[in-house]
ROSE-4610 file (N, C-alpha, C; in Angstrom, 1 decimal, always signed):
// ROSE-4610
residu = [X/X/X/X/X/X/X/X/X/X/X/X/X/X/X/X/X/X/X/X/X/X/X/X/X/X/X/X/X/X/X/X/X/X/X/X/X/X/X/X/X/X/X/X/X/X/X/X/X/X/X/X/X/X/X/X/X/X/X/X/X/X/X/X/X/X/X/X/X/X/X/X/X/X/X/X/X/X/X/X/X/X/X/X/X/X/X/X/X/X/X/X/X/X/X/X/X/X/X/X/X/X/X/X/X/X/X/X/X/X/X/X/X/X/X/X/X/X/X/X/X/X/X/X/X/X/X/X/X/X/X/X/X/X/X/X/X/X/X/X/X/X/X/X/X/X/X/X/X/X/X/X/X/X/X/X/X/X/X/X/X/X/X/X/X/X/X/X/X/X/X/X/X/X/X/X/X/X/X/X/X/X/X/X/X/X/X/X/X/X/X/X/X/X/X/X/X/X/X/X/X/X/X/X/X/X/X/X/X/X/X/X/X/X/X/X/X/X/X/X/X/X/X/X/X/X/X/X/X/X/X/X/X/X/X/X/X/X/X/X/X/X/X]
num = [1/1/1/2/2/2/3/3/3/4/4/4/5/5/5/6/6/6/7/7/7/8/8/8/9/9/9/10/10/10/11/11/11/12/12/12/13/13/13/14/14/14/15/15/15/16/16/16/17/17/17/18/18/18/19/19/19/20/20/20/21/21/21/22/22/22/23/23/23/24/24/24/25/25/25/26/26/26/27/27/27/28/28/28/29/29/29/30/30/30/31/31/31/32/32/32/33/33/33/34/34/34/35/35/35/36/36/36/37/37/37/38/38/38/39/39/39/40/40/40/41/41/41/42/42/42/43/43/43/44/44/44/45/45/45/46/46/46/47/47/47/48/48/48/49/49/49/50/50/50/51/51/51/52/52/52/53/53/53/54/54/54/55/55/55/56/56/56/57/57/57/58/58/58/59/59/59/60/60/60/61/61/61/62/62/62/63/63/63/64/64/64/65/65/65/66/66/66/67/67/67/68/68/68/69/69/69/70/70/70/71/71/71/72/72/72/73/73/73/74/74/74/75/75/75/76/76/76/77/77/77/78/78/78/79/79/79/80/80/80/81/81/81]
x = [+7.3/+7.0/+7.8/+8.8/+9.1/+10.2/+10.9/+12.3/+12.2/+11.1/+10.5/+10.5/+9.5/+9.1/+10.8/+11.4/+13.2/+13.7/+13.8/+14.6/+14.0/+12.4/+12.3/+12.5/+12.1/+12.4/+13.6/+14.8/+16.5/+16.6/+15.9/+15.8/+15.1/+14.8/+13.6/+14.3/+13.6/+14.2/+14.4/+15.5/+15.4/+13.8/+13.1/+11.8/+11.0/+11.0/+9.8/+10.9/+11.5/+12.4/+11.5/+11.8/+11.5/+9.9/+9.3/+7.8/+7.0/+7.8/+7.2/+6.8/+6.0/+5.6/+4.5/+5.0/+4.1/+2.8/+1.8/+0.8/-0.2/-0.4/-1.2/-2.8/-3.1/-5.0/-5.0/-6.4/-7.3/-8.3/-8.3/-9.8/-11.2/-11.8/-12.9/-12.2/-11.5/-11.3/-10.6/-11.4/-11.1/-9.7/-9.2/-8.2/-8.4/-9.3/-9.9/-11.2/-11.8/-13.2/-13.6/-14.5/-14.8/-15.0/-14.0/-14.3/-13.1/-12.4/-10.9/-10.1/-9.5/-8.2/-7.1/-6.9/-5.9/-4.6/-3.8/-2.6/-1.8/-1.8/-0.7/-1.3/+0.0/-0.1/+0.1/-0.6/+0.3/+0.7/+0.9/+1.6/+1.3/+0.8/+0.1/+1.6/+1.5/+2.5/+2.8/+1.5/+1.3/-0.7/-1.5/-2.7/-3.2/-4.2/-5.1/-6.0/-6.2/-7.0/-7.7/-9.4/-10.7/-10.5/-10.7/-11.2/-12.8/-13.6/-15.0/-15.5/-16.8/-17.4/-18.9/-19.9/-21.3/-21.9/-22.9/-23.6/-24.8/-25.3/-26.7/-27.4/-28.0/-28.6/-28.0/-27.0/-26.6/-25.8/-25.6/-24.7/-23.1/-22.8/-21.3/-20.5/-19.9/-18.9/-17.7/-16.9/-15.4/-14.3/-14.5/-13.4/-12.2/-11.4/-9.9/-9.5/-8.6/-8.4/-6.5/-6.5/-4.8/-4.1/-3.3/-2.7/-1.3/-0.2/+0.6/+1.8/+2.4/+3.1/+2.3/+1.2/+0.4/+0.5/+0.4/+0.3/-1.5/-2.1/-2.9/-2.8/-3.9/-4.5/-5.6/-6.1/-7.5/-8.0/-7.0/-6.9/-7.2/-7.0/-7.3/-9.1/-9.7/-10.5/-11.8/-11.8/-12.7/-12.9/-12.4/-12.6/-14.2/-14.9/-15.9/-16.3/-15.5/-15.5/-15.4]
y = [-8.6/-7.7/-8.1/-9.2/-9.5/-8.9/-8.9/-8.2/-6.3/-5.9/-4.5/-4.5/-5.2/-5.1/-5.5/-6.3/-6.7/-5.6/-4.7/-3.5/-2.5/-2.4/-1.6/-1.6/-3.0/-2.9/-3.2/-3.3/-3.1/-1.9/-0.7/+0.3/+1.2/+0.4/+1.1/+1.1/+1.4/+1.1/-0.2/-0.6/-2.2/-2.0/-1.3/-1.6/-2.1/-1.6/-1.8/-3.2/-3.0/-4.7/-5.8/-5.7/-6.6/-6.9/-6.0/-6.3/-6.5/-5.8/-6.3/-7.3/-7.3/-8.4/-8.5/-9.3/-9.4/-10.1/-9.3/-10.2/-9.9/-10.7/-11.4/-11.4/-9.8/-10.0/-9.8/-10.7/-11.1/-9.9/-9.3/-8.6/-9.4/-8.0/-8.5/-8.6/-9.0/-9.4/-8.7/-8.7/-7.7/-7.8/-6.8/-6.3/-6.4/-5.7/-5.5/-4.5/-4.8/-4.4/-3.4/-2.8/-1.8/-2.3/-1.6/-2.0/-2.7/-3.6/-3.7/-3.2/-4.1/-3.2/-2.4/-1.5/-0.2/-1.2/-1.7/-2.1/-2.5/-1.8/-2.1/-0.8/-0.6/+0.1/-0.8/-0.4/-1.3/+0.0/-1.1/+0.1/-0.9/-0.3/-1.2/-1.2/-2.0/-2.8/-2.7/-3.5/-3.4/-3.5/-2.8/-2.6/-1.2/-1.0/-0.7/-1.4/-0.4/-0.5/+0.5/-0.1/+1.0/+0.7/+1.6/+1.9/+2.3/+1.2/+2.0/+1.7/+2.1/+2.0/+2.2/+1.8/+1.6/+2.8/+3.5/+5.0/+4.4/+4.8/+4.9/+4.4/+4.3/+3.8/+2.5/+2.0/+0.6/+1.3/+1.8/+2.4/+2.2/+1.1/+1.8/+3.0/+3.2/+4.7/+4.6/+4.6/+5.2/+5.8/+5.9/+6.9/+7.0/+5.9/+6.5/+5.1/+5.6/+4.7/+4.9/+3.7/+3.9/+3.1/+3.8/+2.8/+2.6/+2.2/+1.5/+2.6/+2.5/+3.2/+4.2/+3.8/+4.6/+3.7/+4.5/+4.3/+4.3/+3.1/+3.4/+2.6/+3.0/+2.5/+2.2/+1.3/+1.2/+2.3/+2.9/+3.9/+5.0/+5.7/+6.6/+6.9/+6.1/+5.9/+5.1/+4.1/+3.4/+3.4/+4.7/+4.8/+5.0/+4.4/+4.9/+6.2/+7.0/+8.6/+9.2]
z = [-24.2/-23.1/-21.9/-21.8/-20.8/-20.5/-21.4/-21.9/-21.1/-21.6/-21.3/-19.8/-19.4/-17.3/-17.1/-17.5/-16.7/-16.8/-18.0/-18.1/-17.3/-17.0/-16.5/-14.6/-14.4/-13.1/-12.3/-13.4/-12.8/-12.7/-13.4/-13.3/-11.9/-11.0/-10.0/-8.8/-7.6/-6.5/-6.5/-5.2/-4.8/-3.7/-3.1/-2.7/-3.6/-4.2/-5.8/-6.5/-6.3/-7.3/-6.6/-4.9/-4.1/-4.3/-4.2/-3.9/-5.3/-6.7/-8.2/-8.3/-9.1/-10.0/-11.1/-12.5/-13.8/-13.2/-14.0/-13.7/-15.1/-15.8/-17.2/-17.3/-17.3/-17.2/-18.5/-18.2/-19.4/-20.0/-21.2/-21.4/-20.7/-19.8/-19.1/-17.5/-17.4/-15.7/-14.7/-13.6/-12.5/-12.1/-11.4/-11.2/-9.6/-9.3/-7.8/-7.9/-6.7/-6.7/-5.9/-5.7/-5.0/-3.7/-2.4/-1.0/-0.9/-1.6/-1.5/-0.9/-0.2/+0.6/-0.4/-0.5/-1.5/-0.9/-1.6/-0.9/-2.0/-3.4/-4.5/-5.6/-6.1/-7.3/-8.5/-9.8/-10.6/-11.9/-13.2/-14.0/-15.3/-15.9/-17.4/-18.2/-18.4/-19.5/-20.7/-21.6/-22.5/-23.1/-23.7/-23.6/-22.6/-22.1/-21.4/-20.3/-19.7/-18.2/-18.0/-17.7/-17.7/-16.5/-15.3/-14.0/-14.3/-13.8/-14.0/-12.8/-11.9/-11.2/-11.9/-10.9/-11.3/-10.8/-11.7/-11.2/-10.2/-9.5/-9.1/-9.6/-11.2/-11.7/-12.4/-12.2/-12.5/-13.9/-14.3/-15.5/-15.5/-15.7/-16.0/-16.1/-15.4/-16.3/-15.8/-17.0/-17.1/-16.3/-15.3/-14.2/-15.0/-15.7/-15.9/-17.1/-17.8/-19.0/-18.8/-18.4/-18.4/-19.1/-20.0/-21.3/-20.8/-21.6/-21.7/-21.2/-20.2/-19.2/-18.2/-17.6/-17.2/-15.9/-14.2/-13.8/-13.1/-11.8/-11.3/-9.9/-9.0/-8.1/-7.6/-6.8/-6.4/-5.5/-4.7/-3.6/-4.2/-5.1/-5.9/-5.9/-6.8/-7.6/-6.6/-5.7/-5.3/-3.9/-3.1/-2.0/-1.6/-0.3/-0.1/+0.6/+0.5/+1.2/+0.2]
């Protein structure tokens, strides 16, 4: 996979070269939370990424499932407005 993110980010802007970076989550672990400052995009790699938030009644649910070249944000999805 490493081979992949190098090819892809010689490919991008030099803004995005500069400020990139891999980062290695684990199934299960937060990314960022709800109320978090919005201040990075990322871009799945390899696997998936559930965006979910908690209903009213304490339920889980699903907002967005982003697989492998799929872009997301917290700014999107977990604003309080």
């Amino acid at each position: 996979m490493t081979e992949d993110w190098q090819n892809w980010i010689a490919q991008s802007p030099d803004e995005l070269q500069l400020a990139a970076r891999l980062m290695d989550i684990s199934k299960g672990q937060r990314i960022f939370h709800f109320g978090d400052q919005a201040d990075a995009v990322y871009r799945v790699m390899n696997g998936e990424v559930c965006l979910t938030r908690l209903s009213p009644d304490g339920t889980e649910v699903v907002l967005y499932r982003a697989r492998e070249g799929d872009f997301f944000a917290e700014a999107s999805l977990f604003c309080s407005h």
